[in-house]
C-alpha positions as MATLAB code, in Angstrom:
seq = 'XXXXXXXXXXXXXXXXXXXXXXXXXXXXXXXXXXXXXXXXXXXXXXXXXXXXXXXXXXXXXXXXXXXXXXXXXXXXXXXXXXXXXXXXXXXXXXXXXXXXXXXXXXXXXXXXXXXXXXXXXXXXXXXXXXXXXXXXXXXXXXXXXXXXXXXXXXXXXXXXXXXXXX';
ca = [
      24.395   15.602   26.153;
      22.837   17.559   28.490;
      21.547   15.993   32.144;
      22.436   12.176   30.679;
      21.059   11.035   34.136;
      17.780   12.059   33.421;
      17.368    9.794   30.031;
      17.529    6.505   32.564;
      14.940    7.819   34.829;
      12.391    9.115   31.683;
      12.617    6.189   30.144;
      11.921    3.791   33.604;
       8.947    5.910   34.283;
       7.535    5.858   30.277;
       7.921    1.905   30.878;
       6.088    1.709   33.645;
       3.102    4.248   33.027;
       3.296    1.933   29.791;
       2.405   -1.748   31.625;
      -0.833   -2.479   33.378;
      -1.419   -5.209   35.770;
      -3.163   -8.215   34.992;
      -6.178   -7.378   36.735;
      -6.452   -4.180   35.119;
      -6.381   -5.550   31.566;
      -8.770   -8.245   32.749;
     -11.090   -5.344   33.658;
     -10.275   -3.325   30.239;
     -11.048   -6.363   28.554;
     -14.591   -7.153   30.416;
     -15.596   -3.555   29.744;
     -14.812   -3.774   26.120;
     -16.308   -6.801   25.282;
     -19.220   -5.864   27.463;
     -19.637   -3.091   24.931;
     -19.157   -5.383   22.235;
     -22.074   -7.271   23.389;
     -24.371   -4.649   23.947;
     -23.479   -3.056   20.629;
     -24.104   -6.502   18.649;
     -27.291   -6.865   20.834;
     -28.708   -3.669   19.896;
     -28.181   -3.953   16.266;
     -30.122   -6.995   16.212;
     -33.132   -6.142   18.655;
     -33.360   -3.464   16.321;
     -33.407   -5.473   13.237;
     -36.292   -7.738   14.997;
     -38.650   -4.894   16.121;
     -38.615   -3.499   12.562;
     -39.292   -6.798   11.167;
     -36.103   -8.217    9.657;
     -36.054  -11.025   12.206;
     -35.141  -13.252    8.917;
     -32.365  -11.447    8.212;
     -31.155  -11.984   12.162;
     -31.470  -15.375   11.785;
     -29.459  -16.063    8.856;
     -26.851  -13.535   10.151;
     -26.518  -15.867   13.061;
     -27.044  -19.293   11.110;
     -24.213  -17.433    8.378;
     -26.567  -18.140    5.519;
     -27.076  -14.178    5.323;
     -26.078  -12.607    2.068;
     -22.757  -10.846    1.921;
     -23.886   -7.777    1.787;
     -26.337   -7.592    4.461;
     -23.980   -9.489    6.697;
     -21.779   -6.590    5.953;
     -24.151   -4.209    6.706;
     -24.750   -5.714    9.640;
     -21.136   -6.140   10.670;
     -21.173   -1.782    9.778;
     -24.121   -1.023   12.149;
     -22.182   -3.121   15.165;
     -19.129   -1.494   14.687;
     -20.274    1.735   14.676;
     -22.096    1.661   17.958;
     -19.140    0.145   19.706;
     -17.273    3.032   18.184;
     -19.413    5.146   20.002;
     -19.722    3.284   23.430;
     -16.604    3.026   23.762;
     -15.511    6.236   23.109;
     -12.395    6.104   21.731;
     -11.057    8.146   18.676;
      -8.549    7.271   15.548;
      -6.463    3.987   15.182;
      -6.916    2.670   18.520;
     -11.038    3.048   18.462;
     -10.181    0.903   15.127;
      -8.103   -1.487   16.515;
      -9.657   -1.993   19.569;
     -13.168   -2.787   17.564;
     -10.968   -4.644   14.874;
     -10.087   -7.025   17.612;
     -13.123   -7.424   20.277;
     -15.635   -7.394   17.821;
     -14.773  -10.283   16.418;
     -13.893  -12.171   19.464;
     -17.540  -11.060   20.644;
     -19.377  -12.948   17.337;
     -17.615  -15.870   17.268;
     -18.260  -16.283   20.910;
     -21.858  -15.024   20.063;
     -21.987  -18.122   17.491;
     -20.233  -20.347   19.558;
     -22.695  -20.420   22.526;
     -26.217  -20.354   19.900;
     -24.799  -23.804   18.540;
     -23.787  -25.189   22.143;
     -27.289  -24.385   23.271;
     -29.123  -25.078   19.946;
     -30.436  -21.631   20.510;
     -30.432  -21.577   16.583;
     -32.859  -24.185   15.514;
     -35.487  -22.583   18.335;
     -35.493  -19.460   16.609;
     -36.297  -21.323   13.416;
     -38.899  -22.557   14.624;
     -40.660  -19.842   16.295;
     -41.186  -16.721   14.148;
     -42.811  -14.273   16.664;
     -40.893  -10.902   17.581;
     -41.263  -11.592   20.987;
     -39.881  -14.791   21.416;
     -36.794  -13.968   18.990;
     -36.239  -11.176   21.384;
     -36.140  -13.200   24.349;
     -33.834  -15.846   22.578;
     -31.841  -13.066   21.959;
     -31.155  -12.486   25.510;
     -30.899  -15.883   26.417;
     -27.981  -15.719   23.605;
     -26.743  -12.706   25.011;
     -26.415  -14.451   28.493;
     -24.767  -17.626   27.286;
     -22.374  -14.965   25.557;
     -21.632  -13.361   28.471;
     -20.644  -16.760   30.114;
     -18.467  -17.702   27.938;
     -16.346  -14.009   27.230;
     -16.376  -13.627   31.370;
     -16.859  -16.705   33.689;
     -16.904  -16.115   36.887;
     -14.278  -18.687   38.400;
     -14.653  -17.095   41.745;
     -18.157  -18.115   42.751;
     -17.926  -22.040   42.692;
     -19.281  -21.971   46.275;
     -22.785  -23.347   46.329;
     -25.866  -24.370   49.277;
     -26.335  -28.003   48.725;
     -29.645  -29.350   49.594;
     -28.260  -31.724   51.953;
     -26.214  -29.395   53.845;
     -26.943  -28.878   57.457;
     -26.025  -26.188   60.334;
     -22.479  -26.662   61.648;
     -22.215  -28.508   65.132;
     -22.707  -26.474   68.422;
     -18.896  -26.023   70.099;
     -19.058  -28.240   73.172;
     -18.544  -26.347   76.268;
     -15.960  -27.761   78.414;
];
């Protein structure tokens, strides 16, 4: 073997170029499912402005036919392919993995919020489109709370005593 001390120190550095902090997969992870979202949100504003907003609504109930769920499920992973911006296996794996996550979430906060029977009910482009966001919102709650900002004004709350000179 030539230069043996030189293995030790390759592989140490490969290991740690390898890791990333917690906060920076936190951030990787915000970013992609960001992306997600915006990926599944555009595929179904779309479907509502050309007048499938039937077809969005049993997508998100799940009484949607296979095949035009799978459609569906095509379109979204597409444009997160391109947002994203990644090529090969990991472009796969990363949308084979956040995609998912992003939809069930999706689902998740429509039947917390009963966001689902409100869309039944009203048929108009215009207020499926602004459900949509309000769906889109509760999403975004629920894939990345913000635990730092539990700080609030009360009503109650009143200006701090003057410091008594002495």
């Amino acid at each position: 073997m030539k230069n043996p001390l030189q293995v030790p120190r390759f592989l140490r550095a490969a290991g740690q170029t390898g890791r990333l902090a917690a906060w920076q997969t936190g951030r990787l992870f915000r970013k992609a499912a960001r992306s997600a979202l915006d990926a599944v949100q555009d595929v179904l504003r779309a479907e509502v402005v050309q007048g499938n907003g039937e077809l969005v609504r049993d997508f998100l109930v799940g009484k949607a036919l296979p095949v035009a769920r799978t459609l569906l499920l095509e379109r979204m992973a597409a444009r997160l392919l391109l947002k994203i911006g990644l090529r090969g296996a990991l472009a796969s794996n990363v949308v084979g993995w956040v995609l998912p996550l992003v939809i069930e979430q999706l689902l998740k906060a429509g039947r917390n919020s009963g966001l689902f029977e409100k869309v039944g009910q009203h048929a108009t482009v215009q207020d499926t489109l602004r459900r949509l966001d309000e769906l889109r919102a509760a999403t975004w709650k629920r894939l990345a709370p913000d635990h730092g900002s539990g700080a609030e004004w009360l009503p109650d709350d009143h200006e701090p005593p003057a410091r008594l000179s002495a």
